[in-house]
C-alpha positions, -999 to +999 in steps of 0.1 A: -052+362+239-035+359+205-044+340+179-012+320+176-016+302+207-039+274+217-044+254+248-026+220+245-053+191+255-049+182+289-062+150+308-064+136+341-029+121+355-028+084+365-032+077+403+007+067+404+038+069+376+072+062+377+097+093+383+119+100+344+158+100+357+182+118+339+194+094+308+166+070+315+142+082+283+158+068+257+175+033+249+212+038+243+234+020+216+273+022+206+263+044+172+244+071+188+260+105+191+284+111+220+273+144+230+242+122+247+268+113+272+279+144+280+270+165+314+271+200+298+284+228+317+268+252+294+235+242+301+234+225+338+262+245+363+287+222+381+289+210+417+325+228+425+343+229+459+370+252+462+403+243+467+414+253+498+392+234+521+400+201+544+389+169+535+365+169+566+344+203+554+349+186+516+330+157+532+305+173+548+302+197+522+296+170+496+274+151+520+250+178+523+251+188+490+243+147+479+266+148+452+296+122+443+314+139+425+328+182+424+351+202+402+376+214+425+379+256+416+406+280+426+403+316+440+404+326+407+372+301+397+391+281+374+387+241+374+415+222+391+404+189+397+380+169+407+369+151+439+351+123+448+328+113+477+344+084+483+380+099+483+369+121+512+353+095+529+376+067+524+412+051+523+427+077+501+424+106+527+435+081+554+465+071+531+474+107+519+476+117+560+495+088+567+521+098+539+525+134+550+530+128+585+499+146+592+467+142+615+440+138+589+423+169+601+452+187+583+448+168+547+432+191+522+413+188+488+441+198+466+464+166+488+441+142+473+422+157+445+427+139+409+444+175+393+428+187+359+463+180+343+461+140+349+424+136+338+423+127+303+402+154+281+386+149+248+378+184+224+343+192+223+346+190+182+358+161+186+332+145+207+305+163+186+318+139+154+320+110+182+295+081+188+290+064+221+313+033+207+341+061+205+334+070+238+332+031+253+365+027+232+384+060+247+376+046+283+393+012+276+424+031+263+425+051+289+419+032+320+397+063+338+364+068+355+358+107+340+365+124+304+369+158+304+353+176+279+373+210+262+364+236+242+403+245+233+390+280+216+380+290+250+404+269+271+371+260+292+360+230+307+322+222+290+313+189+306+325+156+320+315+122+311+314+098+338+327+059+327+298+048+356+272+065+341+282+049+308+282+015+322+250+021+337+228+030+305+251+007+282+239-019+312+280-030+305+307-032+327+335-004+320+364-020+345+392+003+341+414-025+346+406-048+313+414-030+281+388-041+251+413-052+223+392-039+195+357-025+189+348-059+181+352-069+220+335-040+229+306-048+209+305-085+221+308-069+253+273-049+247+256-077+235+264-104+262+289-123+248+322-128+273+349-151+263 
């Protein structure tokens, strides 16, 4: 064994301990960095669903694989769109039939798939000069549930930021409906104080 490495001290574990969750190790507040937020496709693979399946394999697709959410891909392997568990499981494949004249069976991802071209996307640069306030703000403005993160050299998709995920570690409502006036609101909104 080389000189340059040296047995770390180890102890005896505690008889039970709570399970770290991804996001749950540190405290989050409005100035820290963006990035934080970020589920980065560089460094964790997406959940992807190709594009030609019906809603029923989506949904048991996305059942089994215990996942909410999936980047819809083309033959090609390029990102679409995304889909949500509840999209496949509720009123909006049910509606989407209804509108096409079709028996549900026949309804398929890209029918009710939110395409890539009507998410809103934010530049990776950008978001790498962002805080977490830039973020909260951007989700007001824009009324959505995902940002889609770009890296415009590559015209690749990086990551996604989720507005629940957000709301959850902020431990603040993000309701796409109300639009925060100004950071000051936002902030109010952080700390507890509703009008």
């Amino acid at each position: 064994m080389s000189n340059y490495y040296h047995a770390l001290t180890a102890t005896a574990a505690q008889p039970s301990a709570t399970i770290a969750q991804p996001g749950s190790h540190l405290e989050l507040t409005l100035d820290d960095p963006a990035l934080i937020l970020m589920t980065d496709f560089r460094q964790q693979a997406p959940s992807v669903i190709d594009h030609d399946l019906s809603v029923g394999d989506a949904r048991v697709r996305m059942k089994l694989a215990d996942v909410a959410l999936k980047l819809v891909v083309n033959r090609s392997g390029d990102c679409i769109g995304l889909i949500a568990l509840k999209d496949v499981l509720g009123k909006r494949a049910m509606a989407r039939a209804h509108q096409m004249g079709r028996p549900l069976e026949e309804v398929r991802v890209p029918d009710i798939m939110q395409p890539l071209a009507s998410l809103p996307s934010v530049r990776l640069a950008d978001l790498e000069r962002a805080s977490v306030g830039d973020v909260v703000a951007t989700f007001q403005h824009q009324h959505a549930e995902h940002l889609v993160v770009t890296d415009g050299s590559a015209n690749a998709v990086v990551g996604l930021i989720s507005a629940s995920q957000v709301s959850k570690r902020l431990q603040i409502p993000l309701d796409s409906e109300v639009r925060a006036t100004s950071f000051s609101d936002i902030m109010a909104a952080v700390q507890g104080h509703f009008d």
